[in-house]
N, C-alpha and C positions, 0 to 999 in steps of 0.2 A: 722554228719552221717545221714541219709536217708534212710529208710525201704520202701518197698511197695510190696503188693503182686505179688507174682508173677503170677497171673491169670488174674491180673485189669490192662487194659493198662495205662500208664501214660502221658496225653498228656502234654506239654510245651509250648503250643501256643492257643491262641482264636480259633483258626479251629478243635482243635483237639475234639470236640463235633460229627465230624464225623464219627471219627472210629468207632472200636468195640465196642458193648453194655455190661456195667458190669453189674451180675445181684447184686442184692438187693436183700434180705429176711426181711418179716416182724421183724421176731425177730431180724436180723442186725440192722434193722433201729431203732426199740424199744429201744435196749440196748444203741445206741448212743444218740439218744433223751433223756431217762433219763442220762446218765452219764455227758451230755455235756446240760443239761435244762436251768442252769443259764447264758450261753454265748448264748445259743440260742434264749431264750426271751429276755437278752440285746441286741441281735443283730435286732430281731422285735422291742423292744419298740423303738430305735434310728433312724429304717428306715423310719416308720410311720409315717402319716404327724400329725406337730405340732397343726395345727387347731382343731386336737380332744380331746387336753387338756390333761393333766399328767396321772389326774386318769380314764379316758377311756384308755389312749396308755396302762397303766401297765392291764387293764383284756382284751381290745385287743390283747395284746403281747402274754399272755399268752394262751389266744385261739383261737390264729395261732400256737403255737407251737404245741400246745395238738392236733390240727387237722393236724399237720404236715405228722400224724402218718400213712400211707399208710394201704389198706384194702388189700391188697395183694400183692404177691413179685413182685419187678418189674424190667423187663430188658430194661435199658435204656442209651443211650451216658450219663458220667460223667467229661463235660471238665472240674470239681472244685477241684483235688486233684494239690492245690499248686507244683509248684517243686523241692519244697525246704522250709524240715521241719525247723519251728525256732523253739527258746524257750518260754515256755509258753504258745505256742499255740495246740490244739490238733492233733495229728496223723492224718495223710493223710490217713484216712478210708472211702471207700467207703460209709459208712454206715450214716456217718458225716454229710458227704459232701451230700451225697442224702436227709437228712431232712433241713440241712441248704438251699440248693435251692427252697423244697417247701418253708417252711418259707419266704425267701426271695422275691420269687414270689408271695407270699399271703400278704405280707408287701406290695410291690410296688403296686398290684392292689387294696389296699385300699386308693388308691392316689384317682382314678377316678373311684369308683365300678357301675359296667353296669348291666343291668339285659338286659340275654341273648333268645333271640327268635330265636330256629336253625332252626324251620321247615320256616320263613320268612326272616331266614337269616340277620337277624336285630336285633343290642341290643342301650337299651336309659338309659340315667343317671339315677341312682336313689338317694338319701341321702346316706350317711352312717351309718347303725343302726349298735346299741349297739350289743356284742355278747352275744349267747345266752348261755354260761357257759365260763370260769366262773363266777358267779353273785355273790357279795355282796349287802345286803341289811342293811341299814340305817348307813352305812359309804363310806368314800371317803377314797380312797387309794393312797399314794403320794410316789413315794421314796426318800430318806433321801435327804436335802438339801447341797449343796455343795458352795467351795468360789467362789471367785468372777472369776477364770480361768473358774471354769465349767460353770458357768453364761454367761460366754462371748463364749466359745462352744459351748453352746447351743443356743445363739441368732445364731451363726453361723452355725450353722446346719438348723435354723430353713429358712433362705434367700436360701438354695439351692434347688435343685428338688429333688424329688422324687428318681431318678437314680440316683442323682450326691450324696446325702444321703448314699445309699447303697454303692457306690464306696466309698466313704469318710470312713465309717467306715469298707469296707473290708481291707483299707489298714490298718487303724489306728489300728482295734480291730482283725481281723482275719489272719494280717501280710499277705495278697497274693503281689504279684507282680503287673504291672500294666498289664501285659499280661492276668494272668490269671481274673484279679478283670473282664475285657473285656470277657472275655471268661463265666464267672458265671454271668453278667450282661447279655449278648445277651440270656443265656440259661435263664434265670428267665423273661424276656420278655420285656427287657428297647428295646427302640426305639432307642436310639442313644447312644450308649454303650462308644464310645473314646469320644464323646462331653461331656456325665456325667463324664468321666474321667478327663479330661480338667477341669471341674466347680469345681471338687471337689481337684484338683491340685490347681486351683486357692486361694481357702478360705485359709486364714491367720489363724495357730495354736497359741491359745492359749499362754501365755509366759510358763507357768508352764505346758506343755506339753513334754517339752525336754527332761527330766528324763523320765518319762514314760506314758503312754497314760491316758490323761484325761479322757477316755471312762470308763478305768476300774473303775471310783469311783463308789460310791455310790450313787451321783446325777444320773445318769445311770442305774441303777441295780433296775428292778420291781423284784426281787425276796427279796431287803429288803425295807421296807417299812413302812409306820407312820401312822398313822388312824385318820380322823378328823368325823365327825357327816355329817348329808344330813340336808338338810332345813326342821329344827326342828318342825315348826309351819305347815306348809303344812302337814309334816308324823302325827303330829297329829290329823287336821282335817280327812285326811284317815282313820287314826286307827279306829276314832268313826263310823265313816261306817262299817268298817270291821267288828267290833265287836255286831255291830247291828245285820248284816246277820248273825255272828258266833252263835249268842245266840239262832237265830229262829233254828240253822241247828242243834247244839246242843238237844235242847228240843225236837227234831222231830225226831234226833237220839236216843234220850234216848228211847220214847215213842215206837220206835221201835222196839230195843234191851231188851226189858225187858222183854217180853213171853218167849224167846230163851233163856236168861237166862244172857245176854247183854257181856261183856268182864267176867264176875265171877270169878271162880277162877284160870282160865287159863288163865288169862294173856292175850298177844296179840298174841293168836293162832287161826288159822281159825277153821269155824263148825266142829266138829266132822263125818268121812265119814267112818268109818269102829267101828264095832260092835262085831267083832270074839274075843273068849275068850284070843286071844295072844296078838292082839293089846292092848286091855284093862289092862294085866296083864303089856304091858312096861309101861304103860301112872301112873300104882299105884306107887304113892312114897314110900308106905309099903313097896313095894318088889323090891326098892334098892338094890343092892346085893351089902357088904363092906368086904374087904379084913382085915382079922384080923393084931391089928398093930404089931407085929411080925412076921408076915408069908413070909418075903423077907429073914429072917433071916435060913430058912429050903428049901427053895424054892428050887427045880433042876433047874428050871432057870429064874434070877431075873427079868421078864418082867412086863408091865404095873399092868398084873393081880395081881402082888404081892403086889403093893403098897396101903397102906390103905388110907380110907378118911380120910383131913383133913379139916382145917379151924372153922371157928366161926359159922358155919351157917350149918355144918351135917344135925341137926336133924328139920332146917325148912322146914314143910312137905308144906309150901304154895310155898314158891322157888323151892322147887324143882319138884310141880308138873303143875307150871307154865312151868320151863325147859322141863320137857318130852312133857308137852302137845305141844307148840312152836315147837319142834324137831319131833313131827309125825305130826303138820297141821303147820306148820310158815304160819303168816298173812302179807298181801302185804305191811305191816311199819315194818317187821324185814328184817334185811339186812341180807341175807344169801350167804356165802362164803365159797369155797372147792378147796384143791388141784385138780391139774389135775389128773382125773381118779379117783375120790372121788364120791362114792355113797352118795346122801341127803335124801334117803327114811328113814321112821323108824327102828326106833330098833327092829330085829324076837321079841324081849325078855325083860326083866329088865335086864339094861343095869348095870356096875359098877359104885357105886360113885369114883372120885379121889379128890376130893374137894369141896367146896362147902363154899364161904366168900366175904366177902366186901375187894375188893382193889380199890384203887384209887376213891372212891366215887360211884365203881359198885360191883354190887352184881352178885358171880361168881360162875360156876356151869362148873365144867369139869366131862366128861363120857367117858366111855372106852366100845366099845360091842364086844372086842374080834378080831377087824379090823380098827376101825377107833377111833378116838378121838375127842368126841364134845364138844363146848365151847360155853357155854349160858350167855350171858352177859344183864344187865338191869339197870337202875339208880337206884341205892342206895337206893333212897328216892324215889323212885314209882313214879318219874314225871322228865320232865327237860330234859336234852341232857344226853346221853352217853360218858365218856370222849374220846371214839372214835372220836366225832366230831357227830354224825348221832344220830336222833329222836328215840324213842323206843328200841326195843331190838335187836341182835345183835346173828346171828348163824353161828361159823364155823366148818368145818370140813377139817380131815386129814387122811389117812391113817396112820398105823401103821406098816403095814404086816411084823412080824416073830419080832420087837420089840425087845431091849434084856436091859441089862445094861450099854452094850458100844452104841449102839443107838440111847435109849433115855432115857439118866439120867437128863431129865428135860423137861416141858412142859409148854409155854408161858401163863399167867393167863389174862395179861392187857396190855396193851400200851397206854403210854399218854403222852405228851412233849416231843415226840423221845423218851422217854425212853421205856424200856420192863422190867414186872417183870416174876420169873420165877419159877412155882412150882419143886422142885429138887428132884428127888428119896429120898427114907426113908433112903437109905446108904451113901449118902451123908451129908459130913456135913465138908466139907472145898472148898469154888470155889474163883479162883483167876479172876482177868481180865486182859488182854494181847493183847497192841494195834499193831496188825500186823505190824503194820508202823514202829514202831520204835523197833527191832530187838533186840537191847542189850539195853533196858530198863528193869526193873525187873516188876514179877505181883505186883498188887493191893491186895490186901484181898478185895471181899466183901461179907458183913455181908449177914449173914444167919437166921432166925427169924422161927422155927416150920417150915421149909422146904420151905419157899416163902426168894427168895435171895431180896437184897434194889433196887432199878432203874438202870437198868443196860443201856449206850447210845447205838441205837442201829443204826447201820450202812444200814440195810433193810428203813431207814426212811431220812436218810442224802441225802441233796443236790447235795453237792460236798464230795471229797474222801480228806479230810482234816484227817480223823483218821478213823480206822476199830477194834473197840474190839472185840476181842473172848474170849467165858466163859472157863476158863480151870479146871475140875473137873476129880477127881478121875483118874488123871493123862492125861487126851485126853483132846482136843481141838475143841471145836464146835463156831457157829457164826450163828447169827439170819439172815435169811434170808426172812422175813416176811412173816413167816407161824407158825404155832401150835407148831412144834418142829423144833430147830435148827438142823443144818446141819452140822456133824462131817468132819473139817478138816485133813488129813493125809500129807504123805508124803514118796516118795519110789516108788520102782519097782509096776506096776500093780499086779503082783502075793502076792506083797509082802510089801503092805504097812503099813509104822508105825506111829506114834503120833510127831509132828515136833519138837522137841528137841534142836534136836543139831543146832549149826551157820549154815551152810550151810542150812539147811531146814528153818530156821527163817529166812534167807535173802532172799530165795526162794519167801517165802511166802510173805516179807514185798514190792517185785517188780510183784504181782500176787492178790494179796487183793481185788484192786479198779477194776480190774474183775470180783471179783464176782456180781457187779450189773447187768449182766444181766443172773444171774438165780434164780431174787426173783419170786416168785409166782409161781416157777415149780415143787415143791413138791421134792425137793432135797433132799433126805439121807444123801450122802456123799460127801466131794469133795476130789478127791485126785490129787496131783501135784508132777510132779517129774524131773529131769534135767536126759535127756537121751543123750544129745551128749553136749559136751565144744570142740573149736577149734578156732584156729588162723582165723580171717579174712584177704580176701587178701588186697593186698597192704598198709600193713600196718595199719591196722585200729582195731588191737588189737584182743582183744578174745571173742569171743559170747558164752554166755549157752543158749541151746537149750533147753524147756521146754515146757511139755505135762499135759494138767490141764484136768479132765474129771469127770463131775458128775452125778453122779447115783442115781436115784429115787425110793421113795415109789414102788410104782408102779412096777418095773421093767424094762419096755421099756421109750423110751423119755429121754436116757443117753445126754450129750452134751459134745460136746471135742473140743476143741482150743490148738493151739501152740504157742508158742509164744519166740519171740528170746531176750535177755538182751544181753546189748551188756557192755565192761568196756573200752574202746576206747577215743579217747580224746575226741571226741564229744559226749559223752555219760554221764549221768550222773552214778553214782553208786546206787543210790537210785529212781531211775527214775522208772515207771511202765515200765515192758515189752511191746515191740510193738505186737499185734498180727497177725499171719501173716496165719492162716489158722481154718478154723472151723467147726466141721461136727454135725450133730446132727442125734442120734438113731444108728449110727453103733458100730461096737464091735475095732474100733482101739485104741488103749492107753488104753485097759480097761484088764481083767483078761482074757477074752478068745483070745485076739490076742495082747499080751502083745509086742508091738513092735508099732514105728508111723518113718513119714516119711514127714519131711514139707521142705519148699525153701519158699523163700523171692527176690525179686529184689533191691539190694542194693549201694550206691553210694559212691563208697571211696572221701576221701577229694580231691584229684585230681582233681574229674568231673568223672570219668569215672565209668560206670554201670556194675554190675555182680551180675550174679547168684546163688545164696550162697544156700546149700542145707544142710540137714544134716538127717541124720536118728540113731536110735536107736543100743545098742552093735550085734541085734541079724544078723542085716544088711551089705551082702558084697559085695554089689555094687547098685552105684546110675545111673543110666540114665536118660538124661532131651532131650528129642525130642518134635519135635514144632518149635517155634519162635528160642529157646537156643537149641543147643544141645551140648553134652558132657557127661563122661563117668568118674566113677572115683572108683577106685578097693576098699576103704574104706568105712566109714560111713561119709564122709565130703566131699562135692563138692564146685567148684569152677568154674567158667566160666564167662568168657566175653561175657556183652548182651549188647544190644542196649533200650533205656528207654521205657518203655510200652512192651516190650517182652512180648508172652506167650509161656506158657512152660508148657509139662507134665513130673510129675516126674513118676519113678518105682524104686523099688530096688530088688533086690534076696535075699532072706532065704537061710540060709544053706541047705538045702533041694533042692533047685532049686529052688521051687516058687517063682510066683513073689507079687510085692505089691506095689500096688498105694501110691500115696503122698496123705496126709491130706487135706481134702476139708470142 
């Protein structure tokens, strides 16, 4: 079986680069970039030419991909959606297929890179220089070695060109056709697009390629990888330079820093620039304000405010007034980080302690001022890296707005090794784990220690969608979404959502998961997911649930909502992620104030033949699809014969008469 939007045309031929332009959104393209990262940089590092050695193609690969990333949305011919989905391979999404071409195109012109002169019309060779992130310094990075098949693949990759490389591995790794690999060559800028196809028809596979594609191993793959040293004796004559000037720069900084009063007891906060008796009263660690430790216990309602400080480190008045000071002047070596629509000014006030401890070898300091939630992090031992990964100290923030028990019964302390630990309200004191994936698995226990849970993995940090845990506490269901406080899972009616329980909601959820990566860093509350229509598809191709996912922010506005179809059909897996087939962001459809949605998909029964497949919600009595499809259907489930690449608009009617657009 075969999905495709119904708004993206879908061409079948090399020519087809000429029709209609799909558009592209930044955030489409973002979410498929990260979701699809480790095929994408295997597919850069294999196109690359060999001459630039292992450990340049693996930080090459990887930033061409990172620069894949488009600065704005863009509408453009997409002759690269295969036509015809396999197994293993990812969805024919426009969004894919639009970073896969930059990439592509950025791989091939690292073959021969020109520096370009428009106003003379003129460009001349130049070398090709190292990129400038990502950079490691004083290691070589290789990845894993492989036998003696991948050896002889790789000499064989290495005798072809540049285009006939890209072809070679569209077929092998990406599964296109030979029409289409022509079609995504001529658009990424090969010169002779069927003669690379020819070269790369030609090259002899490997023996041990027959079973399944030598590409996918691990000789292939810069996203795993082995570490050797740089030439030892060179970095050390450097060093002693470096350290020479460091000592003059040093001493000269000291000598400077010392009237002002140099780094002192603030830490690595900039000068001081306000003087008014409010700012100085948040900057006092005296006047901390602590929640007594039973006050959640009387509370009318159990929000941040009620929870008392904990940890090993309360009452150090040098940490914490490092934290405050850092949080009203941060100095240009703290990294500072905020959801969207997160204020970083100071505290009006003394703010709340909620913590204050050494995890994972950093010393942690969370604050509450009544709106947001701040988290001051620094090395343990006053020197050294952060186990973030980053130099000195480390400021985030979150909103919190209206906070309660069921919102946020926990708040992220640390992250290190993919893992997240996790301060839990004072009323808690039992949290399970529950890998979305696997449905009729039972939870985990994990352990609970003075209100900080053990390392929990966390899916906000994962590669690939090999497994999605959710903490499940005090009977609900939340999931890190890599921010301050995770994002409570549901399930149900928009007017009417509940905690996902039951089989149907856990299976719901186990074909809906590997979606959530494209809403980390948006400051997400909630997500809720629901099946608003089930029906037959035609011709035989079994039964689709229809499904409306929509998550709602801190903030208020900046909701996002996708639909997406499962199909149980023979070509269909059961446990397969849903296809998604429509997406809108900031409207009010699939949410509590227009609790009903409306999506269509372009879809391909085993036959061959193409149809239109619509469906809408119970509130919905009747669909119309006008455009490229048209057709008409007194239920909540359409059906109509199209032709491939159709566009089509959808409507339906309310009981009321109104009408209502399809999901976009």
């Amino acid at each position: 079986m075969e999905q495709q939007q119904a708004t993206a045309p879908r061409p079948d031929s090399p020519g087809a680069g000429d029709g209609p332009a799909v558009f592209v959104g930044v955030g489409q393209a973002e979410a498929a970039l990260v979701e699809h990262y480790p095929r994408l940089t295997r597919l850069a590092y294999l196109v690359l030419p060999p001459a630039l050695g292992r450990s340049r193609r693996v930080l090459t690969a990887h930033s061409i991909v990172q620069r894949a990333l488009p600065r704005q949305d863009s509408r453009t011919p997409l002759p690269l959606l295969p036509s015809q989905r396999r197994s293993g391979h990812p969805a024919p999404d426009p969004g894919y297929a639009f970073v896969r071409l930059r990439t592509l195109r950025s791989a091939l012109a690292a073959e021969r890179p020109r520096l370009r002169f428009p106003l003379a019309r003129r460009s001349v060779p130049v070398p090709t220089l190292p990129p400038l992130l990502p950079r490691v310094w004083g290691l070589r990075l290789f990845p894993r070695a492989g036998g003696a098949d991948e050896l002889a693949l790789d000499r064989t990759l290495s005798a072809l060109s540049g285009p006939a490389r890209a072809a070679y591995v569209l077929r092998a790794l990406e599964g296109l056709g030979d029409a289409d690999v022509c079609a995504v060559l001529e658009e990424a800028g090969a010169q002779d697009a069927p003669g690379a196809l020819a070269e790369a028809a030609g090259a002899p596979p490997p023996a041990g390629s027959r079973d399944r594609s030598l590409l996918e191993s691990a000789e292939f793959d810069p996203c795993s990888l082995q570490a050797r040293p740089t030439d030892l004796m060179r970095r050390r004559q450097h060093t002693r330079a470096v350290l020479a000037a460091g000592a003059a720069v040093l001493v000269c900084g000291a000598l400077l820093g010392l009237p002002g009063g140099g780094w002192g007891p603030d830490g690595a906060a900039a000068p001081p620039y306000a003087q008014n008796a409010a700012a100085q009263a948040a900057l006092d660690p005296a006047k901390v304000t602590r929640a007594p430790a039973g006050a959640w216990r009387n509370a009318t309602r159990r929000g941040l405010a009620a929870w008392p400080a904990r940890g090993d480190r309360t009452h150090d008045r040098a940490l914490l007034r490092r934290a405050l000071a850092v949080w009203a002047r941060p100095g240009p070596d703290v990294r500072v980080s905020a959801t969207p629509g997160t204020a970083k000014g100071p505290a009006a006030g003394p703010p709340q302690l909620l913590y204050a401890g050494v995890v994972d070898r950093s010393a942690v300091v969370v604050l509450y001022d009544g709106l947001r939630v701040v988290r001051y992090a620094e090395p343990a031992d006053g020197a050294g890296e952060r186990s973030e990964g980053g130099p000195g100290a480390a400021l985030d923030f979150a909103r919190t707005d209206g906070a309660d028990d069921v919102s946020a019964p926990a708040l992220v302390l640390n992250r290190a090794d993919s893992n997240v630990r996790y301060l839990t309200a004072p009323w808690i004191d039992h949290a399970d784990l529950a890998d979305l994936l696997k449905p009729t698995d039972g939870p985990q226990p994990l352990h609970l220690d003075g209100g900080t849970t053990g390392p929990v993995p966390s899916p906000a940090q994962a590669t690939a969608c090999a497994a999605w845990q959710a903490l499940r506490m005090d009977g609900h269901l939340f999931t890190d979404l890599g921010e301050l406080l995770p994002a409570r899972l549901t399930y149900g009616a928009p007017d009417r959502p509940g905690d996902p329980s039951g089989p149907q909601a856990r299976a719901a959820w186990a074909r809906t998961a590997c979606h959530l990566g494209g809403l980390r860093g948006q400051g997400v509350r909630a997500v809720n997911t629901w099946e608003f229509a089930r029906g037959p598809l035609p011709a035989g191709g079994g039964t689709a649930a229809w499904l409306c996912t929509r998550a709602e922010t801190w903030r208020g506005p900046g909701a996002r909502t996708f639909a997406q179809i499962q199909t149980s059909g023979k070509a269909g897996r059961a446990d397969a992620p849903g296809t998604v087939v429509a997406r809108s962001e900031g409207g009010p459809g699939c949410g509590p104030r227009e609790p009903w949605v409306l999506a269509g998909v372009l879809w391909k029964a085993q036959g061959g033949r193409w149809w239109l497949v619509a469906a809408g919600s119970e509130q919905l009595t009747e669909i119309t699809a006008r455009g490229g499809v048209t057709g008409r259907a007194a239920g909540p489930l359409l059906a109509v014969p199209a032709a491939a690449g159709a566009q089509a608009e959808l409507s339906a009617r309310l009981p009321g008469g109104a009408r209502v657009s399809g999901l976009r």
